[in-house]
C-alpha positions in Angstrom: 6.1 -2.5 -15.6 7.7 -6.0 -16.5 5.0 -7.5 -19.4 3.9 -10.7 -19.1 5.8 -14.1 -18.0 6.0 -16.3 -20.9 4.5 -19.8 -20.7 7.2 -22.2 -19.5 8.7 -24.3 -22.3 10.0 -27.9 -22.5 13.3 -28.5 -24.6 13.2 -32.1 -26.6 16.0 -33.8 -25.3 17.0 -35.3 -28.2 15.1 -35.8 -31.3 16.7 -39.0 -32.6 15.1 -40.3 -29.2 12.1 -39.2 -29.9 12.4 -41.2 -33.7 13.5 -44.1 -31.6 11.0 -44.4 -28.9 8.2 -44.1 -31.7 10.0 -47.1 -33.6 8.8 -49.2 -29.9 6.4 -47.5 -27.4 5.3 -48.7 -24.4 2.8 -51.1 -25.9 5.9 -52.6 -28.0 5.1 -51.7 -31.1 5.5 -49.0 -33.8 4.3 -45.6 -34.3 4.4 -43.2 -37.4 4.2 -39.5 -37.3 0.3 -39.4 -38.5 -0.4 -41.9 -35.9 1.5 -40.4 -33.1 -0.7 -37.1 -33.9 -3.7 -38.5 -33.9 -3.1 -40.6 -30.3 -1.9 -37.6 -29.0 -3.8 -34.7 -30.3 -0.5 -32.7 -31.5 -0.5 -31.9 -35.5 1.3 -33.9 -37.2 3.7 -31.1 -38.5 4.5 -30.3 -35.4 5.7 -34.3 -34.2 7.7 -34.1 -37.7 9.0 -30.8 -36.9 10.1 -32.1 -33.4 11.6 -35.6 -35.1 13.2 -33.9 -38.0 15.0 -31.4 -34.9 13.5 -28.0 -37.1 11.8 -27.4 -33.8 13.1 -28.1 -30.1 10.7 -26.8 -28.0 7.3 -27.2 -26.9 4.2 -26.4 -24.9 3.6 -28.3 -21.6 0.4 -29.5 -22.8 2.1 -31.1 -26.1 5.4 -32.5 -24.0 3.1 -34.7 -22.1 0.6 -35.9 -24.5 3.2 -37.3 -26.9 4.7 -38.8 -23.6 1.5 -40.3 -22.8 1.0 -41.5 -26.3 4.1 -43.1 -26.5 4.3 -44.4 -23.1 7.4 -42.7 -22.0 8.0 -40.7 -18.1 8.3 -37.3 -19.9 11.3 -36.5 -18.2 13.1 -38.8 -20.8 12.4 -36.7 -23.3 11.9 -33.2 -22.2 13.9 -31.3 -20.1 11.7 -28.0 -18.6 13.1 -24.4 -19.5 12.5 -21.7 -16.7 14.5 -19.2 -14.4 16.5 -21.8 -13.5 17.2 -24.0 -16.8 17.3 -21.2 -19.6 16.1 -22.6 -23.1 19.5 -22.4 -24.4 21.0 -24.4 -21.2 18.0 -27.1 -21.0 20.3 -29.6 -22.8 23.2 -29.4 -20.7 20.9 -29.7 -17.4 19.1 -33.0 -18.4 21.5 -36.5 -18.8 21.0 -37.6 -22.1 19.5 -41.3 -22.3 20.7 -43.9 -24.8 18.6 -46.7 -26.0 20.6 -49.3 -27.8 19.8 -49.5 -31.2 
């Protein structure tokens, strides 16, 4: 008997994105690390972890609150994992966006 399916993952597109977007949300200002986890309920070890690219995955739940707390569509960030986009391959199925610096 096959055990159990594992929670779907999302796969951070790109972590110097993630550093940028922070640097100007959706309100047009700035965001630090401490403040991004507190507005969006995620530790803030895990937002580092995420912006420093030691981690590259995460939990629905977390993709979207950090979305919502920066005011980004989450598909700009995260690409979903499944059957059809393994974890490895999430990367390669999502465009990469560019912000000008």
């Amino acid at each position: 008997m096959p055990g159990p399916i594992p929670e779907p993952r999302y796969r951070l597109v790109d972590a110097d994105l993630l550093h940028r977007l922070m640097a100007r949300t959706g309100t047009g200002c700035g965001i630090s690390v401490r403040q991004l986890a507190a507005a969006s309920g995620v530790s803030h070890g895990t937002i580092d972890n995420l912006v420093q690219g030691r981690i590259k995955t995460a939990r629905p739940d977390v993709a979207h609150q950090i979305c919502r707390a920066i005011g980004v569509d989450l598909l700009i960030l995260w690409a979903p994992t499944g059957r059809a986009v393994p974890l490895e391959e999430a990367h390669e199925a999502s465009p990469h966006l560019r912000l000008a610096s």
